[in-house]
C-alpha positions, 0 to 999 in steps of 0.5 A: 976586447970586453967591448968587441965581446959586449958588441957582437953579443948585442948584435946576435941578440938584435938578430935573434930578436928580428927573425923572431919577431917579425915573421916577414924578416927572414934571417938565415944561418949567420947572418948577422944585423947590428944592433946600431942599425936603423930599419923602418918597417922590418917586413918582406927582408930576406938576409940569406947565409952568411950575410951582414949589415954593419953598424949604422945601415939605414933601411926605409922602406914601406910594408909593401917594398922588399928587401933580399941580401944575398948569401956571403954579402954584406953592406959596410957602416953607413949605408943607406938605402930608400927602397919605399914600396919598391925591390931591391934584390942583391945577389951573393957574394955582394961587398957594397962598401961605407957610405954608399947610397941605394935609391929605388925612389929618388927625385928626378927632372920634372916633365913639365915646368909647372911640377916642382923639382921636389914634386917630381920622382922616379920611383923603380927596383934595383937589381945587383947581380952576384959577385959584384963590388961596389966601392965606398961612398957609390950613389945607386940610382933607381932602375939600375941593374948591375950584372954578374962580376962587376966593379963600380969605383968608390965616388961613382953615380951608378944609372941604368944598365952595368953590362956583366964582367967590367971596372965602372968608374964616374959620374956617371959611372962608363965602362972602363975596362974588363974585369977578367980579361 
């Protein structure tokens, strides 16, 4: 109980210190960022209403990349995202569960042979509409956009366009079934 007191109390002082501090990190009403999070660069982030991230989060991104959490999401420990000087936008009402991975910039198949594969990226914002789940351990590649209404699996890769209002599921993540039927 004293120790769930002494967390919270640190987490709130965390939150007030960023949103004081750095005029480019935008904290809203209640929302919350634990203090265990590790965040290189706290400009251009926006944590609307309600949001939280949880112990551990790690954020990277440069001065130039962007970052908005939407109102009533929220991002479970251990996630993990690489935004460099791209954007990633999460919309409201977001649950992105443990361990999942976001990469706006990733390594990629290089287009001639004489590149080195760790010579070679694809470098592209991600978008996550509203009301979306992602189940835990998800890796999101760069370029993705998830619509409206969407559930991505636990232990799914996640490339390119998620079509509103269905269940993903995979390696890659494929269209399994409506949501709301």
């Amino acid at each position: 109980m004293v120790l769930n007191i002494f967390t919270k109390l640190l987490n709130l002082i965390y939150s007030r210190y960023l949103k004081f501090y750095y005029r480019s990190f935008t904290i809203d009403l209640n929302a919350r960022v634990d203090y265990r999070c590790e965040i290189l660069y706290k400009s251009n982030i926006t944590l609307n209403r309600d949001c939280i991230l949880y112990k551990c989060v790690t954020i990277y991104k440069h001065k130039e990349g962007c970052f908005t959490l939407g109102a009533s999401s929220h991002i479970a420990p251990y996630g993990y995202l690489l935004i460099e000087k791209q954007n990633l936008h999460i919309g409201d009402n977001v649950a992105i569960g443990p361990f999942c991975s976001i990469f706006c910039s990733s390594n990629d198949i290089p287009a001639d042979k004489d590149i080195l594969f760790k010579d070679s990226y694809k470098k592209a914002d991600v978008n996550i509409g509203s009301n979306v789940f992602i189940g835990a351990q998800c890796v999101i590649l760069p370029g993705t956009r998830i619509g409206d209404n969407v559930v991505v699996a636990a232990h799914s890769t996640v490339k390119g366009e998620l079509e509103e209002g269905y269940l993903y599921a995979g390696n890659p993540a494929v269209k399994i079934k409506k949501v709301y039927t």
